[in-house]
Structures are given as C-alpha cells and as structure tokens.
C-alpha positions as CSV (number, residue, x, y, z in Angstrom):
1,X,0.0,0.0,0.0
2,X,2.8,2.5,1.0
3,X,4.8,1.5,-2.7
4,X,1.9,2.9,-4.0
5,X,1.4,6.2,-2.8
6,X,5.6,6.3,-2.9
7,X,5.1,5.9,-6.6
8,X,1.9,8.2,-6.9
9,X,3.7,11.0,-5.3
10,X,7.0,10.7,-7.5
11,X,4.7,10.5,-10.8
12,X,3.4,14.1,-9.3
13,X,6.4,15.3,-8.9
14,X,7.0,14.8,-12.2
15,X,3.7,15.5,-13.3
16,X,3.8,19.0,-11.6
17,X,7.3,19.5,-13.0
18,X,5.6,19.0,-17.0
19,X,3.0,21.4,-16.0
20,X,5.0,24.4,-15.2
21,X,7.7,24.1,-17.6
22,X,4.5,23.6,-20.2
23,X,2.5,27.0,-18.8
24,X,5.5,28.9,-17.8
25,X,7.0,28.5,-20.9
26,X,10.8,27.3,-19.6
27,X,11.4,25.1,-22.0
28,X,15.3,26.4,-21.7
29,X,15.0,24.2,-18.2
30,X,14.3,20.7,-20.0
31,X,17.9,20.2,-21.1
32,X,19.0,20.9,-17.9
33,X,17.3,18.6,-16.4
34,X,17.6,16.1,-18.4
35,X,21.2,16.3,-18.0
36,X,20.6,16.1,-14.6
37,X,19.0,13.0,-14.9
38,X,21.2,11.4,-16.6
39,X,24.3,12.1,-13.9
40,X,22.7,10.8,-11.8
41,X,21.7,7.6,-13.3
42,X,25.3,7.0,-14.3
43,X,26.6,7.2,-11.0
44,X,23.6,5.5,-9.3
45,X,24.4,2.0,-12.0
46,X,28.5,2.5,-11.9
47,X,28.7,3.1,-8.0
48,X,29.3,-0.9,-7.5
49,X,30.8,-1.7,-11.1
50,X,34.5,-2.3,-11.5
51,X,33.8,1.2,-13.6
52,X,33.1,2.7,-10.7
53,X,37.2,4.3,-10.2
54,X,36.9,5.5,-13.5
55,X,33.9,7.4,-13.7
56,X,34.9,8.9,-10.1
57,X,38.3,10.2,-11.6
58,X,35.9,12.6,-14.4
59,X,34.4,14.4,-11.5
C-alpha cells in the first residue's frame, strides 16, 4: 500500500514539473534537467561496477 502512494507522489512530482515548464513556458530548463537525470543515473548503476574508479576520476 505505502509502494503505491511512494510511486503516486513521484509520478506528481514529475507531473507538476511537466505542467509548469508547459505554462510557464521554460522550456530552456528541460535540457538541464535532463542532463541532470542522466548524472545521476550514471553514477547511481556504476557506484558498485568495476567502472566505478573510472567514472569517479571525471568528477
């Protein structure tokens, strides 16, 4: 029961997040984001990979 409302409130999040860039205009705010994003998905699947040293050593 809690898993859902966990993933309810994240898809709001993101929800919310569509809806102002979308009124407000700030479409200059997607890349960023989406760069965002994908940072931290590279370090959240390399942080227990052999890659792990190497990706470290670019920050």
């Amino acid at each position: 029961m809690k898993g859902d409302f966990r993933l309810m409130s994240k898809l709001g999040i993101l929800k919310e997040l569509w809806d102002f860039l979308r009124v407000r205009k700030k479409w200059w705010l997607t890349p960023i984001i989406i760069m965002l994003l994908l940072l931290g998905a590279l370090i959240f699947f390399t942080q227990s990979s052999a890659v792990a040293p190497f990706i470290y050593t670019l920050f």
